[in-house]
N, C-alpha and C positions, 0 to 999 in steps of 0.2 A: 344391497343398495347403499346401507350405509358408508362400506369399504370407498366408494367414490364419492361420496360427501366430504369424508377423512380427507382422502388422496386431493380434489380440489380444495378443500380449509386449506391445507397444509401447502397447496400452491399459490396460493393465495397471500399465505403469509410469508411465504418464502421471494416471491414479487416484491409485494412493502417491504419487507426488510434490505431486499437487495434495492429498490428506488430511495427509500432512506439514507442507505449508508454512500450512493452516490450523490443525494443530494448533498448530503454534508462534507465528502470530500469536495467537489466541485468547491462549493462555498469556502472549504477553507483555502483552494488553491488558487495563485492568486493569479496564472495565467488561462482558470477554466480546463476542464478533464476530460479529454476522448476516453474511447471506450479501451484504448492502448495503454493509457494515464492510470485510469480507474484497476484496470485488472494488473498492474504491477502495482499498484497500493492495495491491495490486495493479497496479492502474492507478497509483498516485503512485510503487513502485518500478520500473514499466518506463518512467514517465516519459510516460505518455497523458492529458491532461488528460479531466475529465468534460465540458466542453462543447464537444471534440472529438470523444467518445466521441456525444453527443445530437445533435448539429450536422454530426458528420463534416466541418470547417471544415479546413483547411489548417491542417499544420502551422506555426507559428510559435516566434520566438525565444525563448529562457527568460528571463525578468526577474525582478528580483530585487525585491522590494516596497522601494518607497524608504522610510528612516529616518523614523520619525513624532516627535515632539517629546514628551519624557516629561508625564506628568500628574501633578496634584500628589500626587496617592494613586501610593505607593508598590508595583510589583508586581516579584517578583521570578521571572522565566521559569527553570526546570528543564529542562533536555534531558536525554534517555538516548537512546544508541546500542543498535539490538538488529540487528546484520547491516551491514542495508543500510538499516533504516527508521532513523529521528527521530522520537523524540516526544516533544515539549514540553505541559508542563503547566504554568499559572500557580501561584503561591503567594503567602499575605500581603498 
């Protein structure tokens, strides 16, 4: 009997922890988070890409996007840190 007291604590805690970490993405985003939003911040903080996720392809190396040449319209990128996520937004 105890083995299902473990097995519910342990769903239990695994609920709150996943309504937590939604709550707080939602709140830092500033358009509001479906359940679409939520599970690719998600997947970009454990580092699983989505056409891993669709494809289940081999893992592969992280690359970095090479430098593109600025355009003549002027943009200036915003990053904020919340944790462990980035998120950039253009400006101007």
């Amino acid at each position: 009997m105890s083995a299902k007291y473990l097995a519910g604590f342990a769903a239990i805690c695994g609920v709150a922890i996943v309504g937590l970490d939604y709550y707080q993405q939602a709140k830092a985003s500033e358009n509001g988070l479906g359940l679409k939003g939520y599970v690719a911040s998600v997947s970009a903080r454990v580092g699983i890409s989505e056409s891993r996720l669709e494809a289940g392809a081999q893992p592969s190396q992280h690359e970095e996007p090479a430098a593109k040449a600025p355009s003549e319209e002027v943009r200036k990128l915003v990053c904020t840190t919340i944790g462990t996520s980035k998120r950039c937004r253009s400006s101007g």
